[in-house]
C-alpha positions in Angstrom: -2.2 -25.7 14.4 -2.9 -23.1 12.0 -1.8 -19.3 11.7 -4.5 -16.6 9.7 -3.1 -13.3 8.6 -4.7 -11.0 6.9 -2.6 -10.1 3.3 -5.2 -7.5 1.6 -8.6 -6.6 2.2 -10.7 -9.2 3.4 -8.1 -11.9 1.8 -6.9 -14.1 4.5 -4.3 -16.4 4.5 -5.1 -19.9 6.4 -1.8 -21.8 7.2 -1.2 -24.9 8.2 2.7 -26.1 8.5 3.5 -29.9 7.7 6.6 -30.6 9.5 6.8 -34.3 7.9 6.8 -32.0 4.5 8.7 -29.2 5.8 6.3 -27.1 3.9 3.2 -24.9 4.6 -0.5 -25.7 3.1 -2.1 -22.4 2.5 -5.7 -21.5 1.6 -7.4 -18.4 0.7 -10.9 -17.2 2.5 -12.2 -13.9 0.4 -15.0 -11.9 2.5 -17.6 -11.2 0.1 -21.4 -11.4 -0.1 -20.4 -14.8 -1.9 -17.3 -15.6 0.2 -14.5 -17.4 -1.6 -12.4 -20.5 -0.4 -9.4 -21.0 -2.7 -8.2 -24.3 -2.0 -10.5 -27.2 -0.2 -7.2 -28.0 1.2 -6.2 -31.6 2.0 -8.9 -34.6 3.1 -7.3 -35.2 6.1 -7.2 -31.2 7.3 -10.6 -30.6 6.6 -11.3 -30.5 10.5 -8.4 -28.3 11.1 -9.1 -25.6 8.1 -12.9 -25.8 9.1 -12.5 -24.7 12.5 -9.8 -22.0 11.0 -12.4 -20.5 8.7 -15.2 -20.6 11.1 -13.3 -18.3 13.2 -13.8 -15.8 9.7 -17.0 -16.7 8.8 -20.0 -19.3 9.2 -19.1 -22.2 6.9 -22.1 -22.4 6.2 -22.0 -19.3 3.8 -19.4 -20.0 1.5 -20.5 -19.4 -1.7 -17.3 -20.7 -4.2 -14.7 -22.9 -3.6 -11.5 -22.3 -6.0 -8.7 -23.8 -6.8 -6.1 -24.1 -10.0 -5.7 -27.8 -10.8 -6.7 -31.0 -9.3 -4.1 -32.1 -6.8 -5.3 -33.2 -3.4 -4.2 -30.4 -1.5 -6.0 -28.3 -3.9 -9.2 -29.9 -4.0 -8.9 -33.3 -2.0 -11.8 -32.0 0.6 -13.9 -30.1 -1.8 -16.5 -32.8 -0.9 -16.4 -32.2 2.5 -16.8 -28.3 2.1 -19.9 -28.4 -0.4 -21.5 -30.7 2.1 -21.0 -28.2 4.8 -21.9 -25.1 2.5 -25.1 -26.6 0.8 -25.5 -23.1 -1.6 -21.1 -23.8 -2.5 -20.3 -24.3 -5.8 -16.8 -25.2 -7.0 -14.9 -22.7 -9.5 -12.6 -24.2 -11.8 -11.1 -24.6 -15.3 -13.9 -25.5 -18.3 -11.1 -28.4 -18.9 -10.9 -29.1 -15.3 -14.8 -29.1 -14.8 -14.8 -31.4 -17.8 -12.3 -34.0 -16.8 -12.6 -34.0 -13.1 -15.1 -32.7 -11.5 -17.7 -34.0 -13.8 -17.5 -37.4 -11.5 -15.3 -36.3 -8.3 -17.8 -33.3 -7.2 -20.7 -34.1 -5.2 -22.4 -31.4 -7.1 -21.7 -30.0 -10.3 -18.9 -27.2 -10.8 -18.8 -23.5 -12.7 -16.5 -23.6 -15.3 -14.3 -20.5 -16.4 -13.4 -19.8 -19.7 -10.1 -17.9 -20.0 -10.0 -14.4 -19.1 -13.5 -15.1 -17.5 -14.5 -12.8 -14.4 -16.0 -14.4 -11.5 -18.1 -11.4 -9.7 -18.6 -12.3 -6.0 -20.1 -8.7 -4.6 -17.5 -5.8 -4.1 -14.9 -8.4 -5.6 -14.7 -9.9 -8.7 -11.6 -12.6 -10.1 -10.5 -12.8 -13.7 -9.8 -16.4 -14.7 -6.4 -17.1 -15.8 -6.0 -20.2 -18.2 -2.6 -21.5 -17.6 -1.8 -25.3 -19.0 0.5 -27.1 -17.5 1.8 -24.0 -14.8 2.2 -25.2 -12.5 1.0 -28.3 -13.8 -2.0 -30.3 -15.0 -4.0 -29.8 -18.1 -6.7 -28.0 -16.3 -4.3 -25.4 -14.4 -5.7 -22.3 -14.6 -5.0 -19.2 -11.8 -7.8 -16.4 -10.3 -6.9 -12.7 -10.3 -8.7 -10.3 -8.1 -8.9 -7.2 -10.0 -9.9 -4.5 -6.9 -6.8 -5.0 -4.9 -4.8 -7.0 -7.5 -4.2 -10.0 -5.8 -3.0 -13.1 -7.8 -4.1 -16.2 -6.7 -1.2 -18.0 -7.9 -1.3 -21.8 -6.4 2.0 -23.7 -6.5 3.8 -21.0 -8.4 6.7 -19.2 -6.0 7.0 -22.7 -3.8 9.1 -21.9 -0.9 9.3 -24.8 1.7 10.2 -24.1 5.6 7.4 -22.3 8.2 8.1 -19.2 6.8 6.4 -15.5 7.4 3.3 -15.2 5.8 3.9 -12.3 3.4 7.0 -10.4 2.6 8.6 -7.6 0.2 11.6 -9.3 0.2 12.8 -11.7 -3.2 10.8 -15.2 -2.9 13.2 -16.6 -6.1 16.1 -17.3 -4.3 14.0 -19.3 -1.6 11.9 -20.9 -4.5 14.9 -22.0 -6.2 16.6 -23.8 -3.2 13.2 -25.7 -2.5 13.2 -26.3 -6.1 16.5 -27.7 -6.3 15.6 -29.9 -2.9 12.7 -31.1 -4.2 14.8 -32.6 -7.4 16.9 -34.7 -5.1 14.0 -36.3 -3.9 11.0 -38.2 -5.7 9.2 -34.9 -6.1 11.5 -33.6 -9.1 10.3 -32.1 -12.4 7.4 -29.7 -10.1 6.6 -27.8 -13.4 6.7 -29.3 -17.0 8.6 -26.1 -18.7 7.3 -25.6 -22.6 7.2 -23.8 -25.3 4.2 -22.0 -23.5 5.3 -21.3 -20.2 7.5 -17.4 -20.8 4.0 -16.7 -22.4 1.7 -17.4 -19.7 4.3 -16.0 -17.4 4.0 -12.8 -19.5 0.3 -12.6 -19.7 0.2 -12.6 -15.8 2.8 -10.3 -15.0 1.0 -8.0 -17.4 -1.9 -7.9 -14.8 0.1 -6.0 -12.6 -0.2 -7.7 -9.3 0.5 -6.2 -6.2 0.6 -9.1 -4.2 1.3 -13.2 -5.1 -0.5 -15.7 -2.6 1.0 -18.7 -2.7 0.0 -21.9 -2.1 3.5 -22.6 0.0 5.2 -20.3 1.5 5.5 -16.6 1.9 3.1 -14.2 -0.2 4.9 -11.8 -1.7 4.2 -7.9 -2.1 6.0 -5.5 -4.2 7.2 -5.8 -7.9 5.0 -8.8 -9.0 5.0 -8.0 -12.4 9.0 -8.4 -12.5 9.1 -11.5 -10.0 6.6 -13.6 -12.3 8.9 -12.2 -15.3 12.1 -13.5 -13.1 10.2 -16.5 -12.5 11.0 -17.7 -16.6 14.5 -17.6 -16.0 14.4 -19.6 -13.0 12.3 -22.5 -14.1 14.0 -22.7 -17.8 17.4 -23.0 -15.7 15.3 -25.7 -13.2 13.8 -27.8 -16.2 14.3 -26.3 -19.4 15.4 -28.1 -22.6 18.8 -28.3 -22.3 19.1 -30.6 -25.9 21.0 -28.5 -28.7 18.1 -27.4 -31.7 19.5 -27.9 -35.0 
């Protein structure tokens, strides 16, 4: 079963809840005269997220699929969608179009350079290079500039079928998955580094107005200070905790 809602203009939010995982898997669907897809989503719900997006769109048209890092929920059925959509084109990190998609897409991929803007028609996504945050090498993170949406993958994970977009804090639910998933043999979700306040920074100076997450709730309202608030809760999570002499 899956739930669509529509979070900003012509951005949709495609959920599908795993109860096994206790966690939803969302994906993006921008109307545009090149519609985006951001996230292929898993193999195995490729049937499921097709017939979800056909009730948006014809499949057929979709134009770029996106996603921040390769992970199989992010990209496990990009295959599957380029051979529906024979004009798609996956949209990706220059590292991640190097490393992985160079042999795992049927086709090859556009590669984004940081701070790199991605024009689709009356929308248009500035590239975000972002190493290791969430995590991967090739993590990188799309910004739509029109209505400020941050297309911000695993970042803000909130397990639980939850609403799809709220004004109210996302940290405090965040942190509880966070500190459930470090019980289990899921823990150490984001490598923290020397790097990561910066890159936090750098997209809360964007100003969003909304964060769509990957799992769990979008959020709308002060962006800016949640991905600021975000630093505090992953150094507490996984940072160094070693003395520095």
């Amino acid at each position: 079963m899956y739930k669509i809602n529509e979070i900003a203009p012509d951005l949709y939010r495609i959920s599908i809840f795993a109860p096994q995982f206790n966690i939803q898997f969302n994906h993006f669907l921008i109307k545009d005269d090149e519609p985006l897809l951001y996230h292929a989503g898993l193999k195995g719900m490729f049937p499921l997220l097709h017939e979800a997006v056909k009730t948006l769109i014809d499949p057929k048209k979709i134009k770029w699929v996106g996603f921040s890092h390769y992970e199989v929920d992010e990209c496990g059925a990009l295959n599957e969608w380029l051979q529906v959509a024979p004009n798609a084109q996956a949209v990706c990190s220059t590292v991640g179009t190097i490393i992985n998609m160079s042999d795992f897409a049927i086709r090859p991929s556009k590669p984004l350079q940081h701070n790199e803007v991605l024009t689709t028609g009356k929308y248009s996504y500035r590239f975000m290079r972002t190493p290791h945050l969430p995590h991967g090498w090739d993590a990188g993170v799309m910004f739509e500039q029109t209505n400020r949406t941050l297309l911000c993958s695993d970042l803000f994970h909130q397990n639980g079928d939850v609403t799809h977009l709220t004004d109210v804090d996302i940290l405090e639910g965040h942190k509880k998955s966070m500190l459930e998933l470090e019980k289990s043999p899921l823990m150490d979700y984001v490598p923290y580094n020397h790097n990561t306040a910066g890159l936090l920074k750098e997209l809360a100076d964007l100003n969003p107005k909304t964060l769509a997450t990957m799992h769990g709730s979008s959020f709308y309202g002060d962006c800016s200070k949640a991905l600021l608030d975000l630093d505090g809760v992953m150094k507490d999570l996984w940072g160094d905790k070693t003395n520095n002499f």
